[in-house]
C-alpha positions in Angstrom: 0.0 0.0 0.0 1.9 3.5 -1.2 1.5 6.4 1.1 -0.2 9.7 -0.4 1.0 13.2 0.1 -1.4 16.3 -0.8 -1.3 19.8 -0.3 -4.8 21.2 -0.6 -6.8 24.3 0.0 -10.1 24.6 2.7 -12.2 26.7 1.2 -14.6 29.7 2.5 -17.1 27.3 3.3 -15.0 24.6 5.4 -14.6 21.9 2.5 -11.7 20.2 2.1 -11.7 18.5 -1.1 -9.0 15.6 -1.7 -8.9 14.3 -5.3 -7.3 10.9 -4.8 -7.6 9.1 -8.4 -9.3 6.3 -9.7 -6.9 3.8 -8.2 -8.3 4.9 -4.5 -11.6 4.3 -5.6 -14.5 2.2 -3.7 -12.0 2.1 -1.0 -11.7 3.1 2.9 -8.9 5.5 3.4 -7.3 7.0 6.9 -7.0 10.9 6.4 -5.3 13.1 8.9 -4.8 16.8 9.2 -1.7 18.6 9.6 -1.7 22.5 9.6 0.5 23.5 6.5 3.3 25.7 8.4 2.6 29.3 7.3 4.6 30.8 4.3 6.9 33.5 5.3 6.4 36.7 3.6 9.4 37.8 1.6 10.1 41.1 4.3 9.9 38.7 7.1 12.8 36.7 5.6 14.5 39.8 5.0 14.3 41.1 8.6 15.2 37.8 9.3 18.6 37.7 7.8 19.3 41.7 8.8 19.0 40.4 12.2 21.0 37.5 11.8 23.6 38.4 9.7 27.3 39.1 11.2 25.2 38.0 14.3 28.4 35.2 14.9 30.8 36.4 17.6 34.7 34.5 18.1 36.4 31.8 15.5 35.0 28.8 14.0 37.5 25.7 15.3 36.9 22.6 14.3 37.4 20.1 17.9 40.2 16.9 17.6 38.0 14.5 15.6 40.2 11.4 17.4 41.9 8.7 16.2 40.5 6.1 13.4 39.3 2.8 14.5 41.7 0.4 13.4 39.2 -2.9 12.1 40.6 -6.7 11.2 41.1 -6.6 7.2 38.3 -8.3 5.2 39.1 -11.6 3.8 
């Protein structure tokens, strides 16, 4: 059984209509609802990265990664 991803629209009057093709027809289905997360308007992003940018204070180190683990050769 393949999994289904949609995007759709409620409309004004509450109806959420999810066109599923023939192949889902005459067949029980489990729906559930996940709130889209809202689309950021284009000045939000931009106040977003005025805010952030030169925001990073100090160096940028990378730590001692260690030492390789040494495994039996493959035969």
């Amino acid at each position: 059984m393949r999994r289904v991803t949609l995007e759709a629209h409620v409309g004004g009057d509450g109806i959420l209509h999810l066109p599923l093709g023939l192949d889902q027809a005459n067949r029980n289905v489990r729906v559930t609802i996940e709130p889209a997360r809202p689309v950021a308007h284009d000045d939000d992003y931009l106040e977003f990265l005025r805010t952030t940018a030169g925001a990073w204070q100090g160096d940028f180190e990378r730590p001692d990664q260690g030492d390789y683990e040494v495994r039996d050769p493959m035969e």
